[in-house]
C-alpha positions in Angstrom: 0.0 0.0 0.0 1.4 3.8 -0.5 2.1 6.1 2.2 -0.9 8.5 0.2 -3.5 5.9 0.2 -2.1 4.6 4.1 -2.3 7.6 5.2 -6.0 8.7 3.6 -6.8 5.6 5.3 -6.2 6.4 8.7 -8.1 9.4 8.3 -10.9 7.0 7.1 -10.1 5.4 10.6 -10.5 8.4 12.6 -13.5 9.4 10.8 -15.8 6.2 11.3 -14.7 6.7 15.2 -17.0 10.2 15.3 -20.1 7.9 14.4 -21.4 5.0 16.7 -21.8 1.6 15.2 -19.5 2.6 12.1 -15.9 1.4 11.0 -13.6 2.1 8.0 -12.6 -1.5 6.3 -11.2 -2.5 2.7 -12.0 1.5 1.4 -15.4 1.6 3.0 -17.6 2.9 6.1 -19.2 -0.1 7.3 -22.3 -0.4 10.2 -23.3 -4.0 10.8 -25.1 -3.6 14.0 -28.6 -4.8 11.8 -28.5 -8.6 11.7 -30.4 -8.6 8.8 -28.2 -6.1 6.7 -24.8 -4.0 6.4 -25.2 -0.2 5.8 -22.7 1.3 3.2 -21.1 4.6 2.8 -18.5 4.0 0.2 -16.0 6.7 -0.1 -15.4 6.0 -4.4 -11.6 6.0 -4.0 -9.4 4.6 -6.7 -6.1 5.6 -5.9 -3.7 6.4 -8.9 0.1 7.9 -8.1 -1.1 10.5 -5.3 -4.6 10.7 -6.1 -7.9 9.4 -5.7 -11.4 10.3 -6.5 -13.7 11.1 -3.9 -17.1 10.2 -5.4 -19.4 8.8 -2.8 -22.3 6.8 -2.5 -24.5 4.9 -0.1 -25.1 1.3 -0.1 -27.2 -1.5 2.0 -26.5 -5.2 1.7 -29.0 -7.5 3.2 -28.3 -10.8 3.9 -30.7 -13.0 2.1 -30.6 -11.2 -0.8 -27.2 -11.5 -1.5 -27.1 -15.4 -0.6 -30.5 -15.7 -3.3 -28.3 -14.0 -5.1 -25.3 -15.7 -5.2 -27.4 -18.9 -5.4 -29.4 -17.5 -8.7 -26.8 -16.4 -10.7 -23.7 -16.9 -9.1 -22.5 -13.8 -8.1 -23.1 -11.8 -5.1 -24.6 -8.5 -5.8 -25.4 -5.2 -3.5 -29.2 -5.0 -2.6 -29.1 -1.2 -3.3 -27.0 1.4 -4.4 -27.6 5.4 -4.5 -24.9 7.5 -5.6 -24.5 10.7 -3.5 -23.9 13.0 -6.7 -27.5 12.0 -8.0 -29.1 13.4 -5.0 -26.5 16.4 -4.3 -29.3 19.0 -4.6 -30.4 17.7 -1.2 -26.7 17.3 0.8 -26.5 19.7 3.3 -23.4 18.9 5.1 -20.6 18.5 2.0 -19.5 21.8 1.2 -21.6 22.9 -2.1 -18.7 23.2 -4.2 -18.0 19.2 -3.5 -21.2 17.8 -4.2 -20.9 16.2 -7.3 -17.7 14.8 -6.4 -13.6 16.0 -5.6 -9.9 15.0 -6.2 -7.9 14.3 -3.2 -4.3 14.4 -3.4 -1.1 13.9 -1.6 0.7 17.3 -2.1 -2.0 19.9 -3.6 0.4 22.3 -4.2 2.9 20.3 -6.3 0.0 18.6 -8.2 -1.5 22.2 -9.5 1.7 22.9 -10.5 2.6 20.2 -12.2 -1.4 18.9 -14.0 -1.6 23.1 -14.9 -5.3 21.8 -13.7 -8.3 24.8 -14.5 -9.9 26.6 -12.3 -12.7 24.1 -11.9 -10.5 21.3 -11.4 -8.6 23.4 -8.2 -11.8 24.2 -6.9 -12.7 21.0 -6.1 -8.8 19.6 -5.3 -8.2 18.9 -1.5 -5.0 18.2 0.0 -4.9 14.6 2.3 -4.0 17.3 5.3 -7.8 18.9 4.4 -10.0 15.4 3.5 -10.9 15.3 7.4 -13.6 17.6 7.4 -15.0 16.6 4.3 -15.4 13.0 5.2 -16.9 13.8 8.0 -19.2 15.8 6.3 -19.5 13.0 3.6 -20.6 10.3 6.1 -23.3 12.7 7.8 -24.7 13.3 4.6 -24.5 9.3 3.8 -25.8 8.6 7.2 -28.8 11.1 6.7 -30.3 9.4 3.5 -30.1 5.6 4.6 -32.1 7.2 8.0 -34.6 8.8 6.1 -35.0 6.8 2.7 -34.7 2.9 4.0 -37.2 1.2 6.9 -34.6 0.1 8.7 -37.3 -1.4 11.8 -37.3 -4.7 10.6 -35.7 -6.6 7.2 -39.6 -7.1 6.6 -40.1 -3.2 6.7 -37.0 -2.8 4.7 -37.3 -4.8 1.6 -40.7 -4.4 1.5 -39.6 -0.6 1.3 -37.3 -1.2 -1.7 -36.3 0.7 -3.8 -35.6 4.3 -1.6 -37.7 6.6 -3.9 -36.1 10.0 -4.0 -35.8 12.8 -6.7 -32.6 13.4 -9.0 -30.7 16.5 -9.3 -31.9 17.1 -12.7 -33.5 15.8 -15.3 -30.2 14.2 -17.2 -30.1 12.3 -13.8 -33.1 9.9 -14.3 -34.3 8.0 -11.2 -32.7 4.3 -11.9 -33.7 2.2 -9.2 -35.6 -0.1 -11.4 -33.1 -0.3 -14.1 -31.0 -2.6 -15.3 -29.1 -4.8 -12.1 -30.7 -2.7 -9.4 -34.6 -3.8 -10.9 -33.2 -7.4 -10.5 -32.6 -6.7 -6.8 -35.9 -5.0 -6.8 -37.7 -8.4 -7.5 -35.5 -10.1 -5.3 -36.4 -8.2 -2.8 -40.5 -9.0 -3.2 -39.1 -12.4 -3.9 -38.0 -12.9 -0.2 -40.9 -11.9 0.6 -43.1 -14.3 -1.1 -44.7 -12.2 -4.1 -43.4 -14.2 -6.6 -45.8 -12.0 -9.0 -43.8 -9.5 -8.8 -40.8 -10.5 -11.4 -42.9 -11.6 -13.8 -45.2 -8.4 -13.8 -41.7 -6.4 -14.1 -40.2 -8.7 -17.0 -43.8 -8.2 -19.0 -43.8 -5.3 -21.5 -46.3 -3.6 -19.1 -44.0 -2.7 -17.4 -41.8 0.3 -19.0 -38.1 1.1 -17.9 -36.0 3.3 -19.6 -32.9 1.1 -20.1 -33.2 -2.7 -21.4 -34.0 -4.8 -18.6 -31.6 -8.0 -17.7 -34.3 -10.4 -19.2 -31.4 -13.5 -18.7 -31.6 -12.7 -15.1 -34.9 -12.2 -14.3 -35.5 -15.5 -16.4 -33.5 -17.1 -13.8 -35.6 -15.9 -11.3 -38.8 -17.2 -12.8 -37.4 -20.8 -13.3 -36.4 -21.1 -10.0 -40.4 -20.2 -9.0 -41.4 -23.3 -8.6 -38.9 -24.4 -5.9 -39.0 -21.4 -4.2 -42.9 -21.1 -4.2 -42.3 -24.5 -2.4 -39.7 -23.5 -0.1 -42.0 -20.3 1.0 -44.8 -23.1 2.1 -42.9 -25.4 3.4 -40.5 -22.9 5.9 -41.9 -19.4 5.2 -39.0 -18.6 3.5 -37.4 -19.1 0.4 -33.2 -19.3 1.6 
C-alpha cells in the first residue's frame, strides 16, 4: 500500500470513530449492527500515483438477498446502491462546491503545479491534510439518506420498502432504481418476501423502464419459482 493511500486511510479510521456503530474496512464505512443487513457509505476512491477520487455513495446489503443471489446467478450483488452526486441537490453537510464529487491528493500544491489543472479542477482539489472535514461531512450526509429513505425497523419493513424513492438533481439524472441490475434486486427483494408476482409483472412489457432490462436474469428468477414457491410453504422462507 502507498504512504498516500495509508495515510488517507487512517483518516478514514479516525473518521468512522465520530459515528457509533460505524468502521472504516477495505476502502469503506461499514455499520453491521442490523442482523439482517450492512449499511454502506462507500467513499469512491481509486487511488492512482497521489490521487484518488472522492465520489461517494450509499449502499445497503441484506443478507438473504445477496445469498439468493449468489445462489441464482452466481455472483453476489449489492441490494441497493444510490450514488451521492445523483441526490447532491439535497446534501446539506458537503461543502456545495464538492457535491458532485472532488480529487484528493497527496501534495495539492505540487500537483497544481505540475497537472496546470483549470480553475474548476482546483476548486474541487483537497489536499490529504484537508480530506478530514470533508469526510466527516461526507458520512453525515451518507448517514442522513439511509435514516430517512430505507425502513430500517425490521428486514420485513426494509425490503418491502425497496427501492428508496427519491428525486434526482436534474433531469439528465433519471431515477434508476428499477433499471437494469438494481430492478433485478428489486424483484428479489419482493421475492423474499413471497410475491413471486412481482418478477414476472416487471419482465412483462407492461412494465416500462427506460434502459433494457436483464431479461437472462430475471428468467433465472422465474425458473427457479417453482422451488421457491415450495420452499415459502414449506418454511416461510425461500433461503
Amino acid at each position: 500500500m502507498s504512504k498516500f493511500k495509508s495515510d488517507l486511510y487512517d483518516i478514514c479510521d479516525s473518521v468512522a470513530n465520530e459515528f457509533s456503530g460505524w468502521k472504516f474496512s477495505s476502502g469503506q464505512f461499514k455499520n453491521k449492527s442490523l442482523k439482517h443487513s450492512d449499511l454502506i457509505v462507500h467513499p469512491g476512491f481509486g487511488f492512482e500515483r497521489g490521487t484518488t477520487p472522492l465520489q461517494p455513495g450509499v449502499t445497503l446489503n441484506n443478507k438473504r438477498a445477496m445469498k439468493l443471489s449468489k445462489e441464482l446467478f452466481g455472483a453476489v450483488r449489492e441490494t441497493s446502491i444510490v450514488n451521492l452526486q445523483v441526490i447532491a441537490h439535497t446534501l446539506v453537510h458537503t461543502p456545495a462546491h464538492l457535491r458532485l464529487g472532488a480529487l484528493i491528493v497527496e501534495e495539492k500544491d505540487a500537483f497544481l503545479t505540475a497537472a496546470k489543472t483549470t480553475p474548476a479542477v482546483e476548486e474541487i482539489t483537497l489536499d490529504i491534510s484537508e480530506a478530514y472535514p470533508v469526510l466527516v461531512a461526507m458520512m453525515k450526509d451518507g448517514i442522513a439518506f439511509i435514516e430517512t429513505h430505507y425502513d430500517l425497523g425490521s428486514e420485513e419493513a426494509l425490503l418491502k420498502a425497496l427501492p428508496p424513492v427519491y428525486t434526482t438533481r436534474h433531469e439528465n439524472s433519471p431515477y434508476d432504481q428499477m433499471e437494469l441490475q438494481k430492478g433485478v434486486q428489486v424483484c428479489l427483494a419482493h421475492t423474499l418476501l413471497g410475491d413471486f408476482e412481482f418478477v414476472e409483472s416487471y419482465l412483462s412489457d407492461e412494465f416500462r423502464t427506460i434502459f433494457p432490462k436483464r431479461t437472462d436474469e430475471l428468467k433465472k428468477i422465474v425458473d427457479a419459482l417453482p422451488r421457491l414457491k415450495k420452499l415459502y410453504r414449506e418454511n416461510g422462507s425461500v433461503i
